[in-house]
C-alpha positions as CSV (number, residue, x, y, z in Angstrom):
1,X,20.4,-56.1,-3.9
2,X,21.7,-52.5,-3.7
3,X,20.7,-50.5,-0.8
4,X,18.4,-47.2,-1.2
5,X,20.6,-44.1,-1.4
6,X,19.6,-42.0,1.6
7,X,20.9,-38.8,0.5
8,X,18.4,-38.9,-2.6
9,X,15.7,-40.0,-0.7
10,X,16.3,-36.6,1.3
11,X,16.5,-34.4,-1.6
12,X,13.1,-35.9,-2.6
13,X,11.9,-35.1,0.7
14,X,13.3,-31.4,0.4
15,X,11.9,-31.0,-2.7
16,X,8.5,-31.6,-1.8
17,X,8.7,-28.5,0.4
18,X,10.3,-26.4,-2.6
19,X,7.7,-27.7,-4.8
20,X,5.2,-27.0,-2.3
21,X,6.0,-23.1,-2.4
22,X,6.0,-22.8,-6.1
23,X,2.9,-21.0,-6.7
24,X,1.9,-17.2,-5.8
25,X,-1.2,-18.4,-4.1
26,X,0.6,-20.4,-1.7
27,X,2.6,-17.2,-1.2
28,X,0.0,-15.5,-0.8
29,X,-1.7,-17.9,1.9
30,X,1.5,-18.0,4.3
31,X,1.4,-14.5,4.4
32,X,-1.8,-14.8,5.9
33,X,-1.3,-17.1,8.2
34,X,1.8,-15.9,9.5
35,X,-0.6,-13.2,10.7
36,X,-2.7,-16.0,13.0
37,X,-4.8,-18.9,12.4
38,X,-7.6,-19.0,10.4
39,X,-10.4,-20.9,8.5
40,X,-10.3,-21.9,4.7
41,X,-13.1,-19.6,4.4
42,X,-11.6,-16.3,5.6
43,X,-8.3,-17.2,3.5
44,X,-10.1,-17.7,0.7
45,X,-12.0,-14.4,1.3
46,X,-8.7,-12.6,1.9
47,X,-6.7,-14.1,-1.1
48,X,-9.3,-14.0,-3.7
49,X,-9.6,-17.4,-4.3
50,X,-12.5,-20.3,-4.0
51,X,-12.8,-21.9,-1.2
52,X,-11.7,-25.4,-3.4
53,X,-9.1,-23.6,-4.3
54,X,-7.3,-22.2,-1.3
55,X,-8.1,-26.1,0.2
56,X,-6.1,-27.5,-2.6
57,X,-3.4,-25.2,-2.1
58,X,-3.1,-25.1,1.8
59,X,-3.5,-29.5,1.6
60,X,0.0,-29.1,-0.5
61,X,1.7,-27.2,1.8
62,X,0.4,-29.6,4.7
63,X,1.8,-32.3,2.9
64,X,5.5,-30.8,3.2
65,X,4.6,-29.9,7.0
66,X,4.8,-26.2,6.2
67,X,1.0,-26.2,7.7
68,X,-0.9,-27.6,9.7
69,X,-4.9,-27.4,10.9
70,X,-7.6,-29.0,13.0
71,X,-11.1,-29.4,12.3
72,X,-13.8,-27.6,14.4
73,X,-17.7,-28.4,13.6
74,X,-17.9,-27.7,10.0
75,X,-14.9,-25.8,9.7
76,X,-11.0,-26.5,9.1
77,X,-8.8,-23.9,10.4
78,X,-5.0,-23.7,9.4
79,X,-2.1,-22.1,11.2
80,X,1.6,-22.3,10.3
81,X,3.7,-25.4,11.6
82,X,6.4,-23.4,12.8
83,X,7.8,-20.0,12.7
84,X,10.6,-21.6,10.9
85,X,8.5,-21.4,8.0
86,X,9.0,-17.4,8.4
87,X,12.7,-18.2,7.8
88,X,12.1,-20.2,4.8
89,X,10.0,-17.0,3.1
90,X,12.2,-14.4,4.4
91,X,15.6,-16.6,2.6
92,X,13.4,-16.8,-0.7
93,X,12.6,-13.2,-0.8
94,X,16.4,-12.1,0.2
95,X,17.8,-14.7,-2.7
96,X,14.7,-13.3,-5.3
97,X,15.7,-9.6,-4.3
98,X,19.9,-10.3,-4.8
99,X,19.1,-13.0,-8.0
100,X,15.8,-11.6,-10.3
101,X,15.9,-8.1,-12.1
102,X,12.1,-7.9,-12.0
103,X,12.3,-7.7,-8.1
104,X,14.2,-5.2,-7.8
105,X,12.6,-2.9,-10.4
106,X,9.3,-3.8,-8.7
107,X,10.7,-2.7,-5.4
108,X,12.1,0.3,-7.0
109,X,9.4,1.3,-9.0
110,X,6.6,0.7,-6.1
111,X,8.0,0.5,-2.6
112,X,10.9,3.0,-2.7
113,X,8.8,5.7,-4.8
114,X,6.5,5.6,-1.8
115,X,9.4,5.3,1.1
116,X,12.3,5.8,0.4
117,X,13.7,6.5,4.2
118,X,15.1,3.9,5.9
119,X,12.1,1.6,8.1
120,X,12.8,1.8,11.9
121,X,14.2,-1.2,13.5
122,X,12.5,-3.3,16.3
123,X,14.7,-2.6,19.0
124,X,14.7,1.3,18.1
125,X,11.0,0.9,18.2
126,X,11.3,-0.5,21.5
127,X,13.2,1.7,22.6
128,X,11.2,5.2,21.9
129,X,8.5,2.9,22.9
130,X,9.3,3.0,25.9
131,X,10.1,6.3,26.2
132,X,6.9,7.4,25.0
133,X,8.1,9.4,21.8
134,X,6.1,7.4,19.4
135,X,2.8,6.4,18.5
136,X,2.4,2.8,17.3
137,X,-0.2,1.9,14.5
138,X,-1.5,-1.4,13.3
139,X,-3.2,-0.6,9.7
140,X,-3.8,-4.1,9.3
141,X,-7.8,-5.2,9.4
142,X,-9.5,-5.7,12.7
143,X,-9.4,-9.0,12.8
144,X,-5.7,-9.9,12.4
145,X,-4.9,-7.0,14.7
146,X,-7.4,-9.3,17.2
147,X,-5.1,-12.0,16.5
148,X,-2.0,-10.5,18.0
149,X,-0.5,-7.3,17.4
150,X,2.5,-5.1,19.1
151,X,1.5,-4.0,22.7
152,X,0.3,-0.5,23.1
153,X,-0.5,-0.3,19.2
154,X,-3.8,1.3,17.9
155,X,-5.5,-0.4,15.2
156,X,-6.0,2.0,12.5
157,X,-6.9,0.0,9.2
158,X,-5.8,1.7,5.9
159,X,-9.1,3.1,5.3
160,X,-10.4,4.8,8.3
161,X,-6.5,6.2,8.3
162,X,-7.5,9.8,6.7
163,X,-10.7,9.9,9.7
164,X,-8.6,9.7,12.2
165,X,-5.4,12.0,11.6
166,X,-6.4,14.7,14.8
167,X,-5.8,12.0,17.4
168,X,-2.4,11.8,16.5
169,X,0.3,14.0,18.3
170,X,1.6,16.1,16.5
171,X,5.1,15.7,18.3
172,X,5.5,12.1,18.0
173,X,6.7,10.3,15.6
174,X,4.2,7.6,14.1
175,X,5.8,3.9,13.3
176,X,3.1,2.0,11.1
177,X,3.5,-1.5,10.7
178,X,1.4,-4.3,9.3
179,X,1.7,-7.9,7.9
180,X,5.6,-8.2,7.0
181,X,8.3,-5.8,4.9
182,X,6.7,-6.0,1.6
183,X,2.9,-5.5,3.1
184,X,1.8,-2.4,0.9
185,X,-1.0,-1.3,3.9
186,X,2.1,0.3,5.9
187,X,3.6,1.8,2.9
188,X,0.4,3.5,1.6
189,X,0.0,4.7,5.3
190,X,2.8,6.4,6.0
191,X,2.9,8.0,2.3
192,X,-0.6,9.6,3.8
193,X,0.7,10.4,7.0
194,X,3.6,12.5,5.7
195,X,1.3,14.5,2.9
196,X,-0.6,15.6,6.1
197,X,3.0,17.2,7.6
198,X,3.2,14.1,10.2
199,X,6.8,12.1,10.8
200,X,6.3,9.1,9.8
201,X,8.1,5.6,8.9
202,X,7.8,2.2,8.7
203,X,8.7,-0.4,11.0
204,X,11.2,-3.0,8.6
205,X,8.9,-5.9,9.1
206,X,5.8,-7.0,10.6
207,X,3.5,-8.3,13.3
208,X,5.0,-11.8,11.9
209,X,8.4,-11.2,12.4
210,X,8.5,-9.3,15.7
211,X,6.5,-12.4,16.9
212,X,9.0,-14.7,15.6
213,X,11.7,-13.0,17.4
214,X,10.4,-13.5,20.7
215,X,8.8,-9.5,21.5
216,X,6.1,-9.6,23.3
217,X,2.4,-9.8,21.5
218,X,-1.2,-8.8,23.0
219,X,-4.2,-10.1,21.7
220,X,-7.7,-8.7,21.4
221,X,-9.3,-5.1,20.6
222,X,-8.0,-1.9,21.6
């Protein structure tokens, strides 16, 4: 009787977590989480989808152990499994920028028409930081700034953005930053900030991502 080959049985297992990425939605959810944990229903909410749907779609991905949740009262909340899961997205979005010409003429045609300066690196953000040359601003929504954001940054959502411009200093520089490279909320900010004659740019990730690297994250409300 021939033995199993183990090598295929390992692919199989590897392909489960590739087959387990291969939809938008699921995309879509990680990117959420990787802002925090959270319940079906807010996902749902915050992707567009029915709450049956984001279920089936975050069950998949807890299959291939990219996810996981607990249950609390009538509620199932999911978080990622690991922050290695931020290195799996970040290698498919560097092999889709390098491999697919739709990518790059989507990050040409949108992201660079709106920025095309060069985003601000964590440690020079840490850096001027420290120094107290720059002003910090989360433009995610309230909630996920609740969740963890960078120390000593104001939440400033997208929309109350233009309300707000005379508390800034004119003389500092402003960083925006909000749920990873590709989030549009920091682009869109910093394209308002600099019509209104303010320095602005983008830090080169996000909350995610400066998390994952082992910075330092607060919790709660301004």
């Amino acid at each position: 009787m021939s033995m199993p080959n183990p090598k295929a049985a390992l692919f199989a297992q590897f392909a489960l977590v590739a087959k387990s990425l291969g939809h938008a939605h699921r995309l879509e959810l990680l990117e959420q989480l990787a802002q925090g944990e959270r319940s079906v229903e807010v996902l749902a909410d915050r992707t567009g989808l029915s709450i049956a749907n984001a279920s089936q779609h975050l069950q998949q991905m807890r299959r291939a152990g990219l996810v996981s949740n607990r249950r609390d009262g009538k509620f199932i909340y999911y978080r990622l499994a690991d922050d290695k899961v931020l290195d799996l997205l970040a290698a498919l979005r560097g092999i889709a920028e390098q491999s697919l010409a739709e990518v790059e003429r989507d990050v040409r045609g949108y992201f660079n028409k709106r920025d095309r300066l060069d985003a601000i690196s964590r440690k020079d953000l840490l850096a001027r930081a420290r120094a107290g040359t720059v002003t910090v601003i989360d433009v995610r929504p309230e909630d996920e700034f609740e969740l963890g954001h960078i120390p000593g940054a104001l939440n400033i959502p997208l929309r109350e953005l233009k309300a707000r411009l005379r508390k800034f200093d004119p003389n500092h520089e402003i960083v925006a930053y909000c749920r990873g490279p590709y989030c549009v909320l920091s682009y869109e900010a910093v394209a308002q900030l600099r019509a209104k004659g303010f320095r602005a740019r983008r830090l080169e990730d996000g909350l995610p991502e400066w998390r994952a690297a082992g910075l330092s994250v607060e919790t709660g409300l301004n």
